[in-house]
SETOR-439345 format. One line per 8 residues: number of its first residue (from 1); for each residue x, y, z of C-alpha. Coordinates in nm, 3 decimals, decimal comma. Example, Ala and Ser with C-alpha at 12.3 -4.5 7.8 and 13.67 -1.06 7.14 Angstrom:
SETOR-439345
1 = 1,230:-0,450:0,780; 1,367:-0,106:0,714
//
This chain:
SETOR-439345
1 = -6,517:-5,455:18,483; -6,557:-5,279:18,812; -6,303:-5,007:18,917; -6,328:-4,717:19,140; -6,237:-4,333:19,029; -6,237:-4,020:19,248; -6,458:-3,775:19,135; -6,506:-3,423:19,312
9 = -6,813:-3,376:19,514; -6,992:-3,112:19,319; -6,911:-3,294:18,960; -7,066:-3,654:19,082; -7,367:-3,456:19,211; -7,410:-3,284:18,857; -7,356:-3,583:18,709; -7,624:-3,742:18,896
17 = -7,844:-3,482:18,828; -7,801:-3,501:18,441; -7,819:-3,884:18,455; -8,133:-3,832:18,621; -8,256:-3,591:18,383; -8,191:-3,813:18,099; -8,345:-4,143:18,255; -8,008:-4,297:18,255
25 = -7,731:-4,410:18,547; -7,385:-4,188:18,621; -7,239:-4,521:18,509; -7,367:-4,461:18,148; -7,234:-4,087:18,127; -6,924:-4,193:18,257; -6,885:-4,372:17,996; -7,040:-4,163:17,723
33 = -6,740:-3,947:17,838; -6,446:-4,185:17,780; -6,577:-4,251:17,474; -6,680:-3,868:17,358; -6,255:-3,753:17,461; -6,093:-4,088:17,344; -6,288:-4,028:17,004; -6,120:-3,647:16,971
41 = -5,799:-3,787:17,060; -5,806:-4,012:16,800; -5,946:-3,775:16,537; -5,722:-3,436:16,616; -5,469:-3,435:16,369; -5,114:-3,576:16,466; -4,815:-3,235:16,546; -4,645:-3,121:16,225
49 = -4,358:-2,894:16,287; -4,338:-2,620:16,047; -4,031:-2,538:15,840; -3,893:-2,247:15,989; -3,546:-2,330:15,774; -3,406:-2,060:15,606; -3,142:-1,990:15,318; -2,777:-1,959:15,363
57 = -2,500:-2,112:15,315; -2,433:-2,280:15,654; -2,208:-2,177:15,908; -2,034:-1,839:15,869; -1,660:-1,901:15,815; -1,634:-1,727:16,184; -1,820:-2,078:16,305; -1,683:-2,274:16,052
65 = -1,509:-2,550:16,252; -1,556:-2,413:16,599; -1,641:-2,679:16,856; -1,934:-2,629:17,101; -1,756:-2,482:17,393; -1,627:-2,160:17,111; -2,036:-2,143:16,979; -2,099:-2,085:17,335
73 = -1,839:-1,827:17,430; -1,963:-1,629:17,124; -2,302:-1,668:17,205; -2,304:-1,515:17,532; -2,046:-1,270:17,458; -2,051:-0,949:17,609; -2,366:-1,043:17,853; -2,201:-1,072:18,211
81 = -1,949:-1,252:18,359
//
């Protein structure tokens, strides 16, 4: 398949001198590429949170019950207006 990709001047002209100095075509490296970061994305190991829980016994009986808008008044209580 043919497609066209914009690649900055001074990369393409590495890239054709590496392709030169390994006998092959830019086409070929390009590809090598693709294949070399797809590969590591495939490999690296999927995001695990870590448990950062701790122990308690829930909500303090000051929270106990409050709605959202309360949480937030006590949260920022005491920090401007």
């Amino acid at each position: 398949m043919k497609t066209t990709i914009d690649i900055a001047d001074a990369l393409l002209e590495q890239a054709r001198i590496q392709a030169q100095r390994q006998g092959t075509t830019v086409r070929a490296l390009v590809e090598q590429g693709l294949r070399t970061v797809l590969a590591e994305q495939d490999s690296a190991p999927a995001f695990k949170l870590r448990r950062a829980s701790f122990a308690g016994a829930g909500l303090s009986s000051e929270f106990a019950g409050a709605d959202w808008a309360r949480l937030l008044e006590l949260a920022y209580e005491g920090r401007g207006a």
